[in-house]
N, C-alpha and C positions, 0 to 999 in steps of 0.2 A: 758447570752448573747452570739451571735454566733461570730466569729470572723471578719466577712465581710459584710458590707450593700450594695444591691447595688447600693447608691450613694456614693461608695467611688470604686467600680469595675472601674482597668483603666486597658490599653490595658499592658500586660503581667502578670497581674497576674494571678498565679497558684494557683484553687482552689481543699477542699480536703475535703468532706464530710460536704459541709455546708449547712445548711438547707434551703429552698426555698420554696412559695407555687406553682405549676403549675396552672397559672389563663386561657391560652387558648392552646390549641393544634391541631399541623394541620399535615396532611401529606402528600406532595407533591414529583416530581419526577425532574430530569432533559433533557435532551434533547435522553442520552441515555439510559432512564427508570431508573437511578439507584435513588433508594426510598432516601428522607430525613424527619427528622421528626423536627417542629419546635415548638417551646414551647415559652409560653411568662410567666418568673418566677416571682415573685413577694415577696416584705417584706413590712415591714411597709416605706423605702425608698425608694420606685418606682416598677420598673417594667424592665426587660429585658430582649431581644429575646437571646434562646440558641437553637444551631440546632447539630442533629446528621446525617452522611448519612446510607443508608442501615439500617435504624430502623423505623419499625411502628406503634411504639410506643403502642403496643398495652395493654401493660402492665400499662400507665400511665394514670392517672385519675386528672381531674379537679379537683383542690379542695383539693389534700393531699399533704401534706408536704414531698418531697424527702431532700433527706442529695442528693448535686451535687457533683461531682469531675469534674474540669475540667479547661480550661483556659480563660481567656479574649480576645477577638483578635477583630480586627478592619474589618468589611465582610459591602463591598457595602457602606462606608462610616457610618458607625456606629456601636457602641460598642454592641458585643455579647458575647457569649460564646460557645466556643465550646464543647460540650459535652463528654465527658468519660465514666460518669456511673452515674444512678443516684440508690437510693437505698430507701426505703421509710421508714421515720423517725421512731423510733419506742417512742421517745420523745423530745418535744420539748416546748421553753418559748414561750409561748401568745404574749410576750409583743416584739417581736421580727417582728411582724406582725399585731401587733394593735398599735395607739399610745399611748403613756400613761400619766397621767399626771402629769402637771409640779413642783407640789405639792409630798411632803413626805409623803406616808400614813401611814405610822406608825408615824410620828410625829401629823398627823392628829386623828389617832385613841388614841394614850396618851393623847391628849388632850380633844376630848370626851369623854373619862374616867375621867378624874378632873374635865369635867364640871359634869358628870353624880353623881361626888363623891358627889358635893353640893346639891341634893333634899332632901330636908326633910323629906318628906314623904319616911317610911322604905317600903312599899308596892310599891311604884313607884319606887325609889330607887332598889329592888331588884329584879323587871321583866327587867329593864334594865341594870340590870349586869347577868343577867343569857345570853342575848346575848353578851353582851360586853368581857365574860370572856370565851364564848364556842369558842375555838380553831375550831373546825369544821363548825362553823359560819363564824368567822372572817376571814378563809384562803379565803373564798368566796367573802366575804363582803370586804375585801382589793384590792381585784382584779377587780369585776364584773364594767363593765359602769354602768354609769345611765340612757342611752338614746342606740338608734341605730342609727340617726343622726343626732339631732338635738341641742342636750344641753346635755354638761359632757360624749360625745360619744367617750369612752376611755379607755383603761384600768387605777382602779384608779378614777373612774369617780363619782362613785356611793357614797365612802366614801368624797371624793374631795365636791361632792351637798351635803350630809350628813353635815357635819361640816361647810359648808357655812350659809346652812338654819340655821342652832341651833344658828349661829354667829350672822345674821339677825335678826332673832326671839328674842334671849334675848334682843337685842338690842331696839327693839319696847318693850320690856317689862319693860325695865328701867325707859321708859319713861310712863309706863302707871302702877302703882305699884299694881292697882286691879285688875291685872290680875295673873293667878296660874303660877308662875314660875316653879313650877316642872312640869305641865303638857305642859309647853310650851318646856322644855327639852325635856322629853322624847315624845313627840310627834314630833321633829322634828329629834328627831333619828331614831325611827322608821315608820316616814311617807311612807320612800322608802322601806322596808328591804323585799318585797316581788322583786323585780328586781332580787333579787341572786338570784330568781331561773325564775324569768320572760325570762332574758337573757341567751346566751350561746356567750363565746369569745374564739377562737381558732386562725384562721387567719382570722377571720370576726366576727363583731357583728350580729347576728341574733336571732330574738324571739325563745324559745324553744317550746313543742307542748304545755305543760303546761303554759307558756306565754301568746302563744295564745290561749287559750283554757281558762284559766282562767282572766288573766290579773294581772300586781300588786296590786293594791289596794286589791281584795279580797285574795290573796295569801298573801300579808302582814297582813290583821287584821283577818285571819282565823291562821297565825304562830303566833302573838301575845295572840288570844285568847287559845289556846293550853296550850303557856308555860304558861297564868295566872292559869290554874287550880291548879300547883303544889303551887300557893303561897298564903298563907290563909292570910298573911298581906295584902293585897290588895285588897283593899273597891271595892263592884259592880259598886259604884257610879266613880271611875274613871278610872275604866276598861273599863266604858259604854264609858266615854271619850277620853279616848285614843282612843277607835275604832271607834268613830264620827271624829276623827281629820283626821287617817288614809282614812277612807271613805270618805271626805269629800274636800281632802288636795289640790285635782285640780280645786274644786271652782264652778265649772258649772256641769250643766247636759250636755253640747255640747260638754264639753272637758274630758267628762270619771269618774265626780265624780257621782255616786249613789243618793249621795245626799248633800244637800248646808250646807256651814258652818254655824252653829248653834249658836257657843260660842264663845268668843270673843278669845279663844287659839285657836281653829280651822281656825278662819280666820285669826289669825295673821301666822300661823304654812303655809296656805294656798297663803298669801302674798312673805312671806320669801320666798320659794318654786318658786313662780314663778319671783322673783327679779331675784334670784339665776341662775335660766335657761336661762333666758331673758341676765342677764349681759352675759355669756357663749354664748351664744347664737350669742352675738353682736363681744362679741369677737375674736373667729371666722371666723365672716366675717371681720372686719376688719383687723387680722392679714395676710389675704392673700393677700392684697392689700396695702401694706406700700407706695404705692407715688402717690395715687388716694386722692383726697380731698373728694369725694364721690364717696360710695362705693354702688352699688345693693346690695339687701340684698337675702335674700332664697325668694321659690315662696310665701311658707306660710305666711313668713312677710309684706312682699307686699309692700315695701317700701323701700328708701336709706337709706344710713345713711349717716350722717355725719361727715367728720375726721379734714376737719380744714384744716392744716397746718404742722401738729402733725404726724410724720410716725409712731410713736408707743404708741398709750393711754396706761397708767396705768388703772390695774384694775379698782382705786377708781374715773379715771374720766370717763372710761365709765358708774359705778354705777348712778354718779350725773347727767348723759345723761339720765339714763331711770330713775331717780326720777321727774327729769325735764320733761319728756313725759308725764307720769303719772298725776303732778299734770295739768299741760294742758288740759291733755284728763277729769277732774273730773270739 
């Protein structure tokens, strides 16, 4: 983590290689031609204007991370920076410039491992510890979002949905014991697992070409179908299932699934999933608005919400808000 956000930049302090993204850049003059160049930097804590004179910045590019040196000063009624030098990062943390979330993922990921320890089945059981234990998997799969802005759009985000759903999902399984609880596990760990490579985080979330190009869902059950080759314990019959769950996991053909849940793990794996997004989703909007009783929502939701009285819901009372929708809208 870098030493300075800039919502904590106040007027004198001295800055000394710390790293910034440049989000816009202009270059203007003043009355006696002498050039200045003015930059708008950015982190995951805002945004501020830094100016240099005599520089045309022509070496500086939108979009990459310099390491700045330089001071705070107060120009025209508002906090800038005066520029020194800037130098361009040769590395730098994601999570410095995305936000991340609020959630431990390694304690999240420990604990998808103890629940993944309880399948019974050796065959299911061991495609999902061949990802759970691949270090060059998990360095991805701890970091990557799950969205770009809608739901779990974070660093963090993706294992954060992972561990929700599986939470979800058992949970509807408890209460319905005919259904296959080991394929409601590992289907709801690996629903998402093609997003590590759908996404790219650096100082923004954006789709990679393969992303787009491909999309998660088929990027997820073409890695799962891959690693089952190596593993002879693993029956055709619920390998065919895992990758019905995977395909199948967004529920519609309008919303990107392939094709519709089939089995009653696919649609509960598919329910979870979208609980999961929906609560985040809500929470969100309403954490930006702590003293609004109703709150607009995003354009896609098309709707308010409701906060009460309440400046800050807990997770488990927004849940009971979109259960409560739910059974209304059936």
């Amino acid at each position: 983590m870098k030493k300075y956000y800039i919502s904590q930049l106040k007027e004198g302090t001295n800055l000394e290689r710390v790293p910034f993204v440049v989000l816009k850049k202009s270059i203007g003059s003043n009355r006696n031609g002498r050039s200045s160049l003015t930059l708008t930097l950015g982190d995951r804590t805002g945004s501020i204007l830094a100016r240099r004179w005599d520089d045309e910045g022509k070496d500086i590019s939108i979009g990459v991370v310099y390491e700045v040196s330089g001071r705070v000063v107060i120009y025209n009624n508002n906090t800038e920076i005066a520029l020194d030098s800037l130098t361009p990062a040769s590395q730098f943390d994601p999570r410095d410039f995305i936000p991340q979330s609020p959630r431990n993922s390694l304690a999240l990921l420990e604990d998808l491992k103890k629940i993944a320890e309880t399948i019974e089945d050796q065959g299911i059981k061991d495609l999902i510890m061949l990802f759970l234990k691949d270090e060059r998997f998990l360095k991805n799969f701890l970091l990557a979002p799950a969205g770009k802005m809608i739901h779990h759009a974070y660093i963090g985000g993706l294992i954060e949905h992972t561990w929700e759903v599986c939470k979800i999902a058992l949970t509807a399984g408890e209460m319905y014991p005919e259904m296959n609880r080991d394929l409601i596990i590992a289907g709801s760990i690996l629903h998402d697992i093609g997003k590590v490579d759908e996404l790219t985080y650096s100082t923004q979330i954006e789709y990679s070409t393969k992303g787009r190009l491909l999309g998660h869902i088929f990027i997820g059950a073409m890695a799962v179908r891959e690693r089952a080759r190596s593993i002879s314990s693993l029956s055709p019959s619920y390998l065919q299932q895992l990758l019905h769950i995977i395909l199948s996991h967004h529920g519609d053909y309008s919303t990107g699934s392939p094709i519709l849940p089939m089995t009653l793990e696919a649609e509960t794996v598919h329910r979870a999933d979208y609980l999961s997004a929906q609560v985040n989703r809500f929470y969100n909007i309403l954490k930006d608005k702590p003293e609004e009783r109703w709150v607009k929502g995003d354009n896609l939701l098309g709707r308010q919400l409701y906060k009460g009285k309440i400046k800050n819901l807990t997770v488990e009372e927004i849940i009971m808000s979109e259960i409560e929708r739910l059974e209304e809208e059936e």
